[in-house]
N, C-alpha and C positions, 0 to 999 in steps of 0.2 A: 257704737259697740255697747252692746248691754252687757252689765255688770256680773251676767252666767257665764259670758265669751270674756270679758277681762279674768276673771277669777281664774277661768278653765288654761287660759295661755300664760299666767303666774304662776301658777304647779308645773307647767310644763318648762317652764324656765327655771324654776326652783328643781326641777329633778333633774337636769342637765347640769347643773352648778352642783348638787348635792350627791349625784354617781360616784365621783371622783373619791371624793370623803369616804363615803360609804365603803368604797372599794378599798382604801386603804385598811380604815378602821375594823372589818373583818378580815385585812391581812393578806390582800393583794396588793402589794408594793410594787417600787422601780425593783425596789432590789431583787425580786423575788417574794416566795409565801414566808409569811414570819411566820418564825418556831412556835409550836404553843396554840396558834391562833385559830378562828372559825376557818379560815380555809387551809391550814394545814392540816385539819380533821377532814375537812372532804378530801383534799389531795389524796388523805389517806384510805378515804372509804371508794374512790376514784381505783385505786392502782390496786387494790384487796378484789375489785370486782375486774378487774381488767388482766390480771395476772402477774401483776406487779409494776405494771407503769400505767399513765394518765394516755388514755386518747386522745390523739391529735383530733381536734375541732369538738373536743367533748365542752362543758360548759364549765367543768371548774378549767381547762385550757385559754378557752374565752374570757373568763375572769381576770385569769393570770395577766394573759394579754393587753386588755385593757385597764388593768393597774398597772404594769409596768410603762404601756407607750399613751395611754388616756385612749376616749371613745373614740372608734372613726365615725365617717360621716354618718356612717347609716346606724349605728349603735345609738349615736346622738339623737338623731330622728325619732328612732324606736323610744329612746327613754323620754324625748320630748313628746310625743303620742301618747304614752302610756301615763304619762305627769299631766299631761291635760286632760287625759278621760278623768282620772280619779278626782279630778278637781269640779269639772261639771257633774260627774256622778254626787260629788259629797255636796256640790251649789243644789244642785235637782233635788235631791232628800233632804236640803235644809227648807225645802218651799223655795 
């Protein structure tokens, strides 16, 4: 394995570890959206465009989702896909 395919498969392992966090730290909890937080302001920009509540399957919904129960299988996948392009993209532009 060359060192463009080790790199590119450590961002993708690092963004599957680092969703989690992320999701909290903009305020997608088990509990629910915290008061105050980044996604309490989408919720709100969410249910202001919907007529007053969040769509089911819309993407601050999906967020909610996977802060409260963590990624499923294919969430996982996706964010490991998208962790390892950014990382051969960033290996490819460094030379």
């Amino acid at each position: 394995m060359d060192l463009a395919s080790a790199l590119a498969m450590g961002a993708g392992a690092v963004a599957v570890v680092a969703a989690p966090v992320v999701l909290t730290g903009v305020g997608f909890t088990s509990a629910g959206i915290a008061a105050g937080s980044y996604a309490a302001s989408m919720m709100s920009a969410a249910a202001v465009v919907n007529g007053g509540g969040v769509a089911a399957g819309s993407t601050v919904a999906a967020l909610q989702a996977a802060g409260a129960a963590g990624l499923s299988g294919a969430a996982t996948a996706a964010v490991a896909g998208a962790g390892a392009a950014v990382g051969a993209a960033v290996e490819w532009m460094a030379g």
